[in-house]
N, C-alpha and C positions, 0 to 999 in steps of 0.2 A: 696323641691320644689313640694312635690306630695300634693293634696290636700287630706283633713281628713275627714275620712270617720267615721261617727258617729252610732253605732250600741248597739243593745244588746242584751249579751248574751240569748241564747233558752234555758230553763233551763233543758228540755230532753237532750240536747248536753253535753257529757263533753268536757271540752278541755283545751289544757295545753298554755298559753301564751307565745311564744317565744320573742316578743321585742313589745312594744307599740309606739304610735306616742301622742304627746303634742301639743293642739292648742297653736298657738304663741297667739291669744289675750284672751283668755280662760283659759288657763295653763291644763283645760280639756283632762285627756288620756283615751286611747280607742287602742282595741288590733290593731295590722295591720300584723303581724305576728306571726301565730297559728296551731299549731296540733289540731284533733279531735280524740278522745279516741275513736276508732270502732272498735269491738273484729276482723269484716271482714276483712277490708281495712284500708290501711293507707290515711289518707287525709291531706292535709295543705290548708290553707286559708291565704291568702295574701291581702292586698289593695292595695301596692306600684305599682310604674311604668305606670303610667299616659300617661308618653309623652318620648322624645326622651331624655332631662337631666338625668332623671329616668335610662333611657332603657344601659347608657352609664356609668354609674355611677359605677364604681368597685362594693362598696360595695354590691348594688344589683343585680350586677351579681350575687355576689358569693352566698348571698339568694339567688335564682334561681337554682345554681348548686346545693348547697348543700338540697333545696327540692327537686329535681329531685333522688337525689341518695340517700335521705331518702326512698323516694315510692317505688326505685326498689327493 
């Protein structure tokens, strides 16, 4: 339900892809969930969870939790 968010990569950035999202009329993917390779800090990048289906949605709890307990 989340809408797609169309981007591209910064070619200074590495970063490792964790799950992509599929335009339904384009078949067009593009990351939505992402690590960032920085020797300092651990970073994630997300697009999901829009609105309240999103916010309630098991699966992206557990994205949620399980980025939260990467960074710490």
């Amino acid at each position: 339900m989340d809408e797609l968010y169309r981007w591209e990569k910064d070619p200074s950035s590495e970063i490792e892809v964790l799950a992509v999202s599929k335009g339904l009329k384009s078949g067009d993917e593009f990351p939505c969930v992402w690590i960032v390779k920085h020797p300092k800090a651990k970073v994630v990048g997300n697009t999901l969870g829009h609105d309240e289906r999103a916010h309630g949605n098991p699966a992206y709890i557990q994205i949620l939790k399980n980025s939260v307990k990467w960074v710490e």
